[in-house]
Structure formats: structure tokens, C-alpha cells
MOPAC internal coordinates of N, CA, C and O (Angstrom, degrees):
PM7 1SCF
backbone

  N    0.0000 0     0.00 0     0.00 0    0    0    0
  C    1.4564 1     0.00 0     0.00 0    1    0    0
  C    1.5260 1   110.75 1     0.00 0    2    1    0
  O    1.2310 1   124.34 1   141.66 1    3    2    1
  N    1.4967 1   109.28 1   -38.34 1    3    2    1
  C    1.2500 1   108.03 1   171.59 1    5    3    2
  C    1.6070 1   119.39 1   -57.76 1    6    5    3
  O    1.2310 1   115.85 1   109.81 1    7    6    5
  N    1.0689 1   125.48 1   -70.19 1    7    6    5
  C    1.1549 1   138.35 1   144.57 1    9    7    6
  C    1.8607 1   112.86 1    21.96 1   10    9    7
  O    1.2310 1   130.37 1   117.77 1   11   10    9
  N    1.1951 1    97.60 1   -62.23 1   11   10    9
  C    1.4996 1   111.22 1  -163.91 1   13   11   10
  C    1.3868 1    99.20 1   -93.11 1   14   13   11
  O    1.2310 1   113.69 1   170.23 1   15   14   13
  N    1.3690 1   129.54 1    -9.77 1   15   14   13
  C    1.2663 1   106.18 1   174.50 1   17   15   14
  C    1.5681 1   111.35 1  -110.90 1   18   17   15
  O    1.2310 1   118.96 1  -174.68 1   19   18   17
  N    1.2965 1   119.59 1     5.32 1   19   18   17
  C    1.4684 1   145.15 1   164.32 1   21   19   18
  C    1.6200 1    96.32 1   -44.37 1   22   21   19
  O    1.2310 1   117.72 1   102.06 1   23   22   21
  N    1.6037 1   121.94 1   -77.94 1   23   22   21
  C    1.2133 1   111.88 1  -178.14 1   25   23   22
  C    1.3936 1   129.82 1   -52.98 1   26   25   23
  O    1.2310 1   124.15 1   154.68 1   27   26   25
  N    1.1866 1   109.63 1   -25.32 1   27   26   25
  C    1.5757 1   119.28 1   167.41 1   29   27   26
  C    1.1744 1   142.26 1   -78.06 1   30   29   27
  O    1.2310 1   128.40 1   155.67 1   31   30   29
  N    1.6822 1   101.42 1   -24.33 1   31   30   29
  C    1.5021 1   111.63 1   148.53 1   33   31   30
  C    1.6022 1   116.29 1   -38.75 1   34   33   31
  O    1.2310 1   132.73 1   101.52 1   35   34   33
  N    2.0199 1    93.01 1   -78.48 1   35   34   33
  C    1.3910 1   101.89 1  -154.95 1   37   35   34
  C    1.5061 1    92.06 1   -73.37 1   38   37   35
  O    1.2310 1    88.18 1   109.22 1   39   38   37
  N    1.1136 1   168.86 1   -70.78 1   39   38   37
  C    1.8141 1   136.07 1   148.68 1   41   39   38
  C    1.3951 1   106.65 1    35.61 1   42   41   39
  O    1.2310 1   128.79 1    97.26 1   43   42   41
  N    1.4634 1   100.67 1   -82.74 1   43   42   41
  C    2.0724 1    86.06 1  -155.47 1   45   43   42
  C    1.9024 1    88.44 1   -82.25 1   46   45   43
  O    1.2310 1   101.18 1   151.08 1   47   46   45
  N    0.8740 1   151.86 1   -28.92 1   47   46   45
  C    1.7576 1   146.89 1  -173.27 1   49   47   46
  C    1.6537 1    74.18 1   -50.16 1   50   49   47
  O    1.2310 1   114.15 1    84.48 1   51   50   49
  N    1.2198 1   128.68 1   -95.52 1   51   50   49
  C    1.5374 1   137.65 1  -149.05 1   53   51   50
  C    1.6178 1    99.16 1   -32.28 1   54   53   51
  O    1.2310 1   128.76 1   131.51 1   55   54   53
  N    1.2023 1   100.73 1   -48.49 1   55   54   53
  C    1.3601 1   114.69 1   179.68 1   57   55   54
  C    1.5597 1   119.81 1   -37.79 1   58   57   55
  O    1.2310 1   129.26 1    99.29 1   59   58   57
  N    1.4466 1    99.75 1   -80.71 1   59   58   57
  C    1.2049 1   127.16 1   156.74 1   61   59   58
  C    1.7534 1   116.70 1   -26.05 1   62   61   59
  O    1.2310 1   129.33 1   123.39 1   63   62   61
  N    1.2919 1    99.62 1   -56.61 1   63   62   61
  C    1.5128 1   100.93 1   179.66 1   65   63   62
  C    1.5180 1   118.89 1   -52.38 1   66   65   63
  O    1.2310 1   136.67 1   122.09 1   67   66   65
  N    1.5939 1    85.33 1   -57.91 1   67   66   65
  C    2.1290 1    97.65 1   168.32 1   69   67   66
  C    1.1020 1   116.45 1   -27.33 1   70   69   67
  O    1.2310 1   118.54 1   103.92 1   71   70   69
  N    1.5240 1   120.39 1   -76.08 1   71   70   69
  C    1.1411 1   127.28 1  -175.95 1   73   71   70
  C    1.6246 1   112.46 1   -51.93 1   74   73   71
  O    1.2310 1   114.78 1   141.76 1   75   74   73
  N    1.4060 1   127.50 1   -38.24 1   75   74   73
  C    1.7249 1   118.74 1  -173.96 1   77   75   74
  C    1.3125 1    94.36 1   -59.62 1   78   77   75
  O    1.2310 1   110.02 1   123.91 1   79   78   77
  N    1.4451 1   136.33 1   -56.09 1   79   78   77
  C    1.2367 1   154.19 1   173.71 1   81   79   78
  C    1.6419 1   114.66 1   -10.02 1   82   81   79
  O    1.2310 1   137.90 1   120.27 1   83   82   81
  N    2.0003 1    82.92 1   -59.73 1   83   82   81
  C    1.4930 1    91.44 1  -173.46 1   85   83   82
  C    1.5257 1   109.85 1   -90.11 1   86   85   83
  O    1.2310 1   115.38 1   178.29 1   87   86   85
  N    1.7032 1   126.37 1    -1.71 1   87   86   85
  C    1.1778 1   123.73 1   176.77 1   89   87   86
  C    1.3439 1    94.92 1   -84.82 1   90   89   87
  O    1.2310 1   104.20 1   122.43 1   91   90   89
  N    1.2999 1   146.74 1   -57.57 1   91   90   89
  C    1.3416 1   148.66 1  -176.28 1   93   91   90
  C    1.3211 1   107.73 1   -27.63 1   94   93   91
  O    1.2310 1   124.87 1   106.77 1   95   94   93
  N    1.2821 1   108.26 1   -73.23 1   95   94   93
  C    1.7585 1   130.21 1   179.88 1   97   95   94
  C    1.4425 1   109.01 1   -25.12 1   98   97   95
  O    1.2310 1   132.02 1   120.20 1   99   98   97
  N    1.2393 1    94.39 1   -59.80 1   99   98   97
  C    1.9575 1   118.66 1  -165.30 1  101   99   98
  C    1.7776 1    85.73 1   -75.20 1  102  101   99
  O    1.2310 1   116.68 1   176.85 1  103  102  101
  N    0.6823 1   123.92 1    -3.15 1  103  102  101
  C    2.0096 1   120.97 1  -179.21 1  105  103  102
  C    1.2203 1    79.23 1  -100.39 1  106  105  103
  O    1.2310 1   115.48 1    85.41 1  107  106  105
  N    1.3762 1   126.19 1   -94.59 1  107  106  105
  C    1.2459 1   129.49 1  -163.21 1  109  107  106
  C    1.7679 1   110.54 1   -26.39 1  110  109  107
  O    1.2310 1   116.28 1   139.62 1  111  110  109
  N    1.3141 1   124.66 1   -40.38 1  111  110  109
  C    1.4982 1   140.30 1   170.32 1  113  111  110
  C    1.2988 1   104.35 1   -21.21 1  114  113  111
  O    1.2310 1   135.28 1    99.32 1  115  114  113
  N    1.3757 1    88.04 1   -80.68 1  115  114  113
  C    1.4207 1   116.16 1  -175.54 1  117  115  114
  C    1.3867 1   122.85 1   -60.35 1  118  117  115
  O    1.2310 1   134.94 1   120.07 1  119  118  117
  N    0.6133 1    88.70 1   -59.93 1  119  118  117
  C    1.8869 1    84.83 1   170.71 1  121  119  118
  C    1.1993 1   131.42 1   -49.53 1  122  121  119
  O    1.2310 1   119.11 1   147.82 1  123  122  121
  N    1.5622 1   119.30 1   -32.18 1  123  122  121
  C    1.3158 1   121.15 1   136.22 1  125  123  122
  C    1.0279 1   156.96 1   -36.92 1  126  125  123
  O    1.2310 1   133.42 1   142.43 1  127  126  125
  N    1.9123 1    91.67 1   -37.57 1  127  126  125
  C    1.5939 1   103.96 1  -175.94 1  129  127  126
  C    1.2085 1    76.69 1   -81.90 1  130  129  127
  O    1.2310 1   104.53 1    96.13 1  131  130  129
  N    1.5562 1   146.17 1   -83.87 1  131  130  129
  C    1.6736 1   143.78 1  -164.08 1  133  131  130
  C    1.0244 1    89.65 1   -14.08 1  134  133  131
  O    1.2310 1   109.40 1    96.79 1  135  134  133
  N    1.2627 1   137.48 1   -83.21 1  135  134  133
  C    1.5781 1   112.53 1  -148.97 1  137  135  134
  C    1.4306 1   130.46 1   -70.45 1  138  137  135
  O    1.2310 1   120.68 1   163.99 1  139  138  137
  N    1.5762 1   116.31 1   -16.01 1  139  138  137
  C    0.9391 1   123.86 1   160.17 1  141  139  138
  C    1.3642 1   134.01 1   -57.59 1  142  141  139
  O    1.2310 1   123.35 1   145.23 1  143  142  141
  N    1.7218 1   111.18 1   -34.77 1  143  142  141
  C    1.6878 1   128.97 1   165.81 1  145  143  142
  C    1.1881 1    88.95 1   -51.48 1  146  145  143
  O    1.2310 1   120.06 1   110.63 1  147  146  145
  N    1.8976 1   117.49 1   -69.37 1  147  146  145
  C    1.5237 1   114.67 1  -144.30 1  149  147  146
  C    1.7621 1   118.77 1   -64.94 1  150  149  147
  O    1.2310 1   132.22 1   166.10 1  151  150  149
  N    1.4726 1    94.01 1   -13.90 1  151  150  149
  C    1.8689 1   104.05 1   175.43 1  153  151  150
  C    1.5366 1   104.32 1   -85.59 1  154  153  151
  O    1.2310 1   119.34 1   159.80 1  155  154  153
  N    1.4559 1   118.87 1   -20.20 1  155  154  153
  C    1.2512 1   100.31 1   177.61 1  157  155  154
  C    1.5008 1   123.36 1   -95.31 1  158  157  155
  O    1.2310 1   124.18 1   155.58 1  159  158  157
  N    1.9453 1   109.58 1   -24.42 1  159  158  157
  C    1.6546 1   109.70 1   141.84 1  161  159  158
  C    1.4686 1   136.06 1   -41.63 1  162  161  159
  O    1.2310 1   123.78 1   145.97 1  163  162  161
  N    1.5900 1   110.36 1   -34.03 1  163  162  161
  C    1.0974 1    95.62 1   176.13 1  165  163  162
  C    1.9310 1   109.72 1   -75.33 1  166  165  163
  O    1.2310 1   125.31 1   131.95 1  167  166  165
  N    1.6441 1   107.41 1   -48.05 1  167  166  165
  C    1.2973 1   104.50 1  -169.04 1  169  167  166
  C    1.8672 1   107.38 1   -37.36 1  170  169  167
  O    1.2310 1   129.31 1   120.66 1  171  170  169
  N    1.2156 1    99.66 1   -59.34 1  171  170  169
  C    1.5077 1    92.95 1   168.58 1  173  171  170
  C    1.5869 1   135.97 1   -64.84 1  174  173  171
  O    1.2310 1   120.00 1  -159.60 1  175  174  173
  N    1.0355 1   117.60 1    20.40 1  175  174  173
  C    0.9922 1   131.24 1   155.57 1  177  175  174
  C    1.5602 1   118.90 1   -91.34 1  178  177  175
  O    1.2310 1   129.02 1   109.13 1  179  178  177
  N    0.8909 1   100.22 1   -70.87 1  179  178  177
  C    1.9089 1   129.66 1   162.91 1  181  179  178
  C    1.5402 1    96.03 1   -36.55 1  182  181  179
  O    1.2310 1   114.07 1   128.26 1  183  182  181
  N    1.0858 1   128.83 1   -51.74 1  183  182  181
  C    1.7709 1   133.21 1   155.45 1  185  183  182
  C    1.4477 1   115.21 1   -39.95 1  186  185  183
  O    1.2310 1   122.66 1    97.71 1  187  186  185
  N    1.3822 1   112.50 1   -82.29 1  187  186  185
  C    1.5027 1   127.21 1   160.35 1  189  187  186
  C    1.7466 1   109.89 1     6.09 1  190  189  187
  O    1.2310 1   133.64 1    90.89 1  191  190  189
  N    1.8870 1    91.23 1   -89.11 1  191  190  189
  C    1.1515 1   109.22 1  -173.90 1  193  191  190
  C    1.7446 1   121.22 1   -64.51 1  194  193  191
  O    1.2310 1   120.09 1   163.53 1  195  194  193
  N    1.2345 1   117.43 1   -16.47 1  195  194  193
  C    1.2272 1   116.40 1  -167.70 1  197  195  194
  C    1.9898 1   100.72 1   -89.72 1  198  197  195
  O    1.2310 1   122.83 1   150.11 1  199  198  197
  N    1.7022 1   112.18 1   -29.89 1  199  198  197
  C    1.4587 1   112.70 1   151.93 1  201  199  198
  C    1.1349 1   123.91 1   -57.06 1  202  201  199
  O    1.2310 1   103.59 1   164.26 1  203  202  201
  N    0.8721 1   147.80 1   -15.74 1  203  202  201
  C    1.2802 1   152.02 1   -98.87 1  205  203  202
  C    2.0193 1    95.12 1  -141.12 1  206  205  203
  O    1.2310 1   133.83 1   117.11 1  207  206  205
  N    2.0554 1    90.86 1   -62.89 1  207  206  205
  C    1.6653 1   106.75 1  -178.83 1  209  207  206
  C    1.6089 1    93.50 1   -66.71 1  210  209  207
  O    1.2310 1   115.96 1   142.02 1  211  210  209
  N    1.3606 1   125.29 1   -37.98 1  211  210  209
  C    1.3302 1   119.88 1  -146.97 1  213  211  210
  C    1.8209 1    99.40 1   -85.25 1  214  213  211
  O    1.2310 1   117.95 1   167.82 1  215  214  213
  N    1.3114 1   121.51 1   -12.18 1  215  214  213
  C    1.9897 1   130.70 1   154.49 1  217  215  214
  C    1.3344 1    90.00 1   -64.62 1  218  217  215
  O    1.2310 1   125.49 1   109.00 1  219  218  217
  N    1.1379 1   107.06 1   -71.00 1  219  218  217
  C    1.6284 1    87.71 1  -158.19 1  221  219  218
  C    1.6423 1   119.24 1   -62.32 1  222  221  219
  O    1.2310 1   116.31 1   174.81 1  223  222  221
  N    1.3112 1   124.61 1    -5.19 1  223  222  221
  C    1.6686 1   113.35 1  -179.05 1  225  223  222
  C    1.3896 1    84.91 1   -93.49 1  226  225  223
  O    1.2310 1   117.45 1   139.14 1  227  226  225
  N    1.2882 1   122.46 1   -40.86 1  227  226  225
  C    1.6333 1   110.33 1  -176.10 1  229  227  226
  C    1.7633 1   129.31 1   -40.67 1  230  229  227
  O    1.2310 1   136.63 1   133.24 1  231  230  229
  N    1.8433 1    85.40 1   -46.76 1  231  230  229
  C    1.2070 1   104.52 1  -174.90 1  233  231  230
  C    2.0992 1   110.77 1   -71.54 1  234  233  231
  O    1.2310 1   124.14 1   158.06 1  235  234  233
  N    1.5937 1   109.67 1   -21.94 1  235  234  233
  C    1.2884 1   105.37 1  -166.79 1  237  235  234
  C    1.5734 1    77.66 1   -86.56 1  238  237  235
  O    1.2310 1   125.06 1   133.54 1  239  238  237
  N    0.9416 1   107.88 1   -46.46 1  239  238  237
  C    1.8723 1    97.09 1  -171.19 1  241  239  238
  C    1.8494 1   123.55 1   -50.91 1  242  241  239
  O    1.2310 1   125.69 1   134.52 1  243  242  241
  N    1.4747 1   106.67 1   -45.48 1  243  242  241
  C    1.5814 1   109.91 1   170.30 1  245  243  242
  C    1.5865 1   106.31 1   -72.11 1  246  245  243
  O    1.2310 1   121.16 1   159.16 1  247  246  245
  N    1.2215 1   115.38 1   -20.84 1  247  246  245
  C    2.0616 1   105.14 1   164.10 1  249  247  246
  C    1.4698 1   102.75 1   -80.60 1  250  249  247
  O    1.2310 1   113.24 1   143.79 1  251  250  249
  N    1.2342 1   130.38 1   -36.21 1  251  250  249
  C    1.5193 1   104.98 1  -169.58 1  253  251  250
  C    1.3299 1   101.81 1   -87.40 1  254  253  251
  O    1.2310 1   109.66 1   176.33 1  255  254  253
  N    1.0965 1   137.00 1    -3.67 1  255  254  253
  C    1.6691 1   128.75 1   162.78 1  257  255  254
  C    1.2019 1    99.16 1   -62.28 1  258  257  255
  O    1.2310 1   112.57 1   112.39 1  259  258  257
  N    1.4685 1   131.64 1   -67.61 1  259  258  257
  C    1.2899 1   146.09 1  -160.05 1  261  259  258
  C    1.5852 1   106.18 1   -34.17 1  262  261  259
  O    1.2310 1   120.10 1   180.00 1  263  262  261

């Protein structure tokens, strides 16, 4: 009896393994894409702020014409 459930163990383990395999992967996925959002929040940020200095020299520059 033992016997017969031997193959069915190591069956669902393999099984089992597959799938951690493929949960890992799909982590690993993701985490990639996250960092890829979070590099492109910052670039736009880093954007943001760099418009941001370039109003204000504009703005000191069209007052000191004035």
C-alpha cells in the first residue's frame, strides 16, 4: 500500500515544486516591474523639479528686465 502512494507523493512534491518555481518567477516579475515604475517616478520627479528651478530663473529673469 505504501508502495502506491510513493509515486504520488513525489507527483504532487514535483508538483508543488513547479508551482514555487513559478510563484518565485512571478515575484521576481514584479519586482522588476516596481522598480522600473519607481525609476521612472523618480525620473519624473527629477523632471518636476528641474521645471520647476528653470520658472523660477525665468521668472527672476522677466523681473530683472522689467
Amino acid at each position: 500500500m505504501n508502495e502506491n502512494h510513493q509515486p504520488d507523493l513525489q507527483k504532487r512534491l514535483a508538483e508543488t515544486e513547479i508551482l514555487l518555481a513559478e510563484a518565485q518567477a512571478g515575484k521576481a516579475r514584479a519586482e522588476a516591474h516596481l522598480a522600473a515604475v519607481k525609476a521612472k517616478a523618480a525620473k519624473a520627479a527629477m523632471l518636476s523639479v528641474l521645471a520647476a528651478i528653470v520658472a523660477v530663473f525665468a521668472l527672476i529673469i522677466v523681473t530683472a528686465a522689467l
